[in-house]
C-alpha positions as CSV (number, residue, x, y, z in Angstrom):
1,X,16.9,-17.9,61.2
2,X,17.8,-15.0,60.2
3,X,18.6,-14.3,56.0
4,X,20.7,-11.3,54.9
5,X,19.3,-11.7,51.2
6,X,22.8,-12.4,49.7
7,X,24.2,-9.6,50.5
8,X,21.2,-7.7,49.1
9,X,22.1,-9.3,45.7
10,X,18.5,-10.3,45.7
11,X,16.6,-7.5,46.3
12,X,15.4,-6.6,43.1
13,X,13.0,-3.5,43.8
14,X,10.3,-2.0,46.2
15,X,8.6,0.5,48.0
16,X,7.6,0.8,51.8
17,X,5.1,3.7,52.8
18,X,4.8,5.1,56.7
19,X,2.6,7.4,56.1
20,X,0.1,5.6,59.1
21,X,2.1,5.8,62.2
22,X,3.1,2.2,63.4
23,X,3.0,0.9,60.0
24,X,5.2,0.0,57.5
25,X,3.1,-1.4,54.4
26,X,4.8,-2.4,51.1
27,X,6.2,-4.4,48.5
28,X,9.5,-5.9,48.0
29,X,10.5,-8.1,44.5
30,X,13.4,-10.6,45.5
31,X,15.1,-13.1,43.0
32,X,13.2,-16.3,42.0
33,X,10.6,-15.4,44.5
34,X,9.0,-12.4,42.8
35,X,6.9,-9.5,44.9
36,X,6.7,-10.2,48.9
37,X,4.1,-7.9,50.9
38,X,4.9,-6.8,53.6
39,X,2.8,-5.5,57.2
40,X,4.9,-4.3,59.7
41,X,4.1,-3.0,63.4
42,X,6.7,0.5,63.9
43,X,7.7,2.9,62.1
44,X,11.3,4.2,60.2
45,X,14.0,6.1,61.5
46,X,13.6,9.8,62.0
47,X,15.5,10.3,59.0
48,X,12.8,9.5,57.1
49,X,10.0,8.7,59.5
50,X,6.0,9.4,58.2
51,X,7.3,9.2,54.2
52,X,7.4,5.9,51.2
53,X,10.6,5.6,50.0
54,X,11.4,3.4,46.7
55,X,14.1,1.2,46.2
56,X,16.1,0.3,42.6
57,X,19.1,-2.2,43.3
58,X,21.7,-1.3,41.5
59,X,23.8,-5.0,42.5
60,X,20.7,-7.2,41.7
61,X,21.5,-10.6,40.6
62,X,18.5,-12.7,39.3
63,X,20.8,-16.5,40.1
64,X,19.8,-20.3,41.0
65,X,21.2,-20.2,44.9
66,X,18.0,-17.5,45.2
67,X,16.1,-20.3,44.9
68,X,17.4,-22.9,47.3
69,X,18.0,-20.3,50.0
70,X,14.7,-17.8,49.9
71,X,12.7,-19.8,48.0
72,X,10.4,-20.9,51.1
73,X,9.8,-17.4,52.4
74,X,6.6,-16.8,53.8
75,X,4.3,-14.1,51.4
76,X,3.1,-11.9,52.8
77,X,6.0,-11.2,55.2
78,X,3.6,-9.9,58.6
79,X,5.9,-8.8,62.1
80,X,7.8,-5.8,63.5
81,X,10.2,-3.3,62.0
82,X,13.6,-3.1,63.5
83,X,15.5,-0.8,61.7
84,X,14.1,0.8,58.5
85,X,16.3,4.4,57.8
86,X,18.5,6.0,54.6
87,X,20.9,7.1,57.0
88,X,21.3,4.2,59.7
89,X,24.9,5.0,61.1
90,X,26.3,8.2,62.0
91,X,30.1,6.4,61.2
92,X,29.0,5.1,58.1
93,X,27.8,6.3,54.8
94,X,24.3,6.9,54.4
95,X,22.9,3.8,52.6
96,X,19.6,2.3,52.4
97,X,19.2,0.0,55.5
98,X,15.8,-2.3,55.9
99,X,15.5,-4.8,58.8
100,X,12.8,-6.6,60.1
101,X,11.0,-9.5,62.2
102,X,8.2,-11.8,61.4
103,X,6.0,-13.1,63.8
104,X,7.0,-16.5,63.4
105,X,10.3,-14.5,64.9
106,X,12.3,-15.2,61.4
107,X,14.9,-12.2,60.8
108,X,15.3,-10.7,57.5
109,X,17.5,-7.5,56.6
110,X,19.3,-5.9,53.6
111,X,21.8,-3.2,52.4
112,X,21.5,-1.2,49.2
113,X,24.1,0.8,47.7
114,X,24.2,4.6,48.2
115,X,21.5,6.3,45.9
116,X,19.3,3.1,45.6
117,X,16.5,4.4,47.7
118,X,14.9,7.5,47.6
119,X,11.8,9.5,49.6
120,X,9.2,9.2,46.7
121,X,7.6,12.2,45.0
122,X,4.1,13.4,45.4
123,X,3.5,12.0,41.5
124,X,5.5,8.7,42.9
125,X,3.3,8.6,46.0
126,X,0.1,9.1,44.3
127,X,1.3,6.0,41.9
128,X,1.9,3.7,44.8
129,X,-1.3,4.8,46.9
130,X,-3.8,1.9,45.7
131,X,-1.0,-0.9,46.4
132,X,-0.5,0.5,50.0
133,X,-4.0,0.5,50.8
134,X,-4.9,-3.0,49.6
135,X,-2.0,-4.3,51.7
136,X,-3.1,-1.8,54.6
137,X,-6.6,-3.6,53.9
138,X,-5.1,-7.4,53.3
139,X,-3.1,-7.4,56.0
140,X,-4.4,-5.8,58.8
141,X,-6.5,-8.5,60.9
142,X,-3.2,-10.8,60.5
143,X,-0.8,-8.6,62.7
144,X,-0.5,-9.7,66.6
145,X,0.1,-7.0,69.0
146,X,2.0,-10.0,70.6
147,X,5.6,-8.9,71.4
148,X,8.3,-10.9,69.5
149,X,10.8,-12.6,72.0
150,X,14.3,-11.9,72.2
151,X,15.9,-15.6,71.4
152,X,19.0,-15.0,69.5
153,X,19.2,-15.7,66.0
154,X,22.3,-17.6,64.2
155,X,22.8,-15.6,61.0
156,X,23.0,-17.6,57.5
């Protein structure tokens, strides 16, 4: 299955941090779920590879069909990155662009606007540093260095 958030609709807010190479630890707050963790095997994009960015969406929409569609995501989210960048598309505009895979080899991605990420500042970074290291810490013994397969995945 694979779940494109509405559109990013309901993405409320986050932060992911890279700062380990071959993790991606953090926190994302989706509508009528609340805050997901997340612990991902890889890294972001060379745009923005080794930093935390934050995320503020500026089209959030707190509705019911939240509910019936991503209510039953798993928390914490545990897999693979597959494409985490600011700047995804040399054709495109630069926009915020997170995309992952769980184990359980459910696919999960959303867009943001222009301007609704950001690379975090050292004050931002220091305020984040105790929620990346107790999902570092969480997490950590529940990631498999089992490779995801390559089945194909009928979008919703």
């Amino acid at each position: 299955m694979a779940q494109k958030f509405g559109n990013g609709r309901w993405v409320r807010e986050g932060f992911l941090d890279n700062r380990i190479d071959g993790t991606v630890v953090g926190q994302v707050v989706f509508a009528a779920v609340g805050p997901v963790d997340l612990y991902l095997r890889g890294n972001f994009k060379p745009d923005i590879a080794g930093e935390v960015i934050r995320f503020r969406n500026s089209r959030f929409e707190d509705d019911e069909m939240a509910g019936h569609v991503i209510g039953d995501m798993a928390n914490p989210q545990i897999g693979t990155v597959n494409l985490i960048s600011l700047d995804p598309h040399p054709n495109l505009e630069p926009h915020p662009y997170i995309e992952w895979f769980t184990l359980n080899e459910d696919h999960y991605r959303f867009q943001l606007s222009a301007g609704d990420a950001w690379v975090v500042s050292d004050e931002e970074r220091l305020a984040i540093e105790e929620e990346s290291r107790r999902i570092r810490e969480t997490l950590a013994d529940q990631v498999s260095d089992r490779p995801r397969s390559k089945t194909e995945s009928e979008w919703i």
